[in-house]
Residue, then its C-alpha position, 0 to 999 in steps of 0.5 A: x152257894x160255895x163261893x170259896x172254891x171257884x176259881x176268879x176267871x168264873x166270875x169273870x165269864x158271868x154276865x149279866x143277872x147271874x154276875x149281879x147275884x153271884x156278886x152280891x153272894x161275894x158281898x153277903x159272905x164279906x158282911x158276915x166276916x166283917x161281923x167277926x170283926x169286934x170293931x166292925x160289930x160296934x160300929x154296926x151297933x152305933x149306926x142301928x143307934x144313929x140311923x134313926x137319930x139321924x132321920x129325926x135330926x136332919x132338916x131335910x133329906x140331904x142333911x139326913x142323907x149325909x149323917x147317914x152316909x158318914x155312918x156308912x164311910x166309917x164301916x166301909x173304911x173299917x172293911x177295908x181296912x181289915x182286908x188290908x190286914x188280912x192280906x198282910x196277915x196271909x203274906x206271913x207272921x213275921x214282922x216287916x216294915x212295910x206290913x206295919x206301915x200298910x196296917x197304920x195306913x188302913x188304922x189311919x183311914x178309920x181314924x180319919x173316917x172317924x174323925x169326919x163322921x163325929x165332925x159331921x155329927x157334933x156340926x148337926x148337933x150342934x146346929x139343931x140345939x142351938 
């Protein structure tokens, strides 16, 4: 499926089974490009690490479910935040204030979802060996 040639009123028109898969083609095709991203590989790399920590640390499924999901809202925050520099990046090359201050916005976002997911991790951690 070539999906970089059609237009966005096509997507727009599909209904039902054929938008779904269609939109998970979109998604697949940004998973791909996200793994270009160094910072987004590694952050794969430590979830594939975790995810099973994360099954053996928590009591129950709700404790599992959230370590996971902090996991997950750190590479969505990285995804999004490489959209933003791409498309600060297609507006030009030169420097510009407001496309400095939207690419620390996006870095901020991932500080933060880093900041929870670690907070989150180091509470279990902390709550299982002591």
């Amino acid at each position: 499926m070539n999906t970089s040639q059609e237009s966005p009123t096509a997507q727009k028109a599909r209904s039902g089974l054929t938008r779904i898969i269609h939109a998970t083609g979109y998604s697949i095709n940004g998973l791909k490009i996200g793994m270009r991203e160094p910072a987004f590989r590694q952050e794969v790399m430590l979830a594939c690490l975790l995810i099973p920590t994360a099954v053996w640390l928590g009591r129950n499924w709700l404790e599992t479910s959230f370590l996971i999901a902090t996991l997950v809202l750190v590479m969505i925050t990285e995804l999004l935040n490489t959209a933003v520099e791409r498309s600060i990046d297609r507006i030009g090359p030169e420097w510009h204030e407001l496309s400095k201050t939207a690419k620390d916005l996006g870095s901020a976002a991932v500080f933060l979802s880093l900041v929870l997911c670690v907070g989150v991790w180091f509470a279990a951690l902390t709550s299982y060996f002591l």
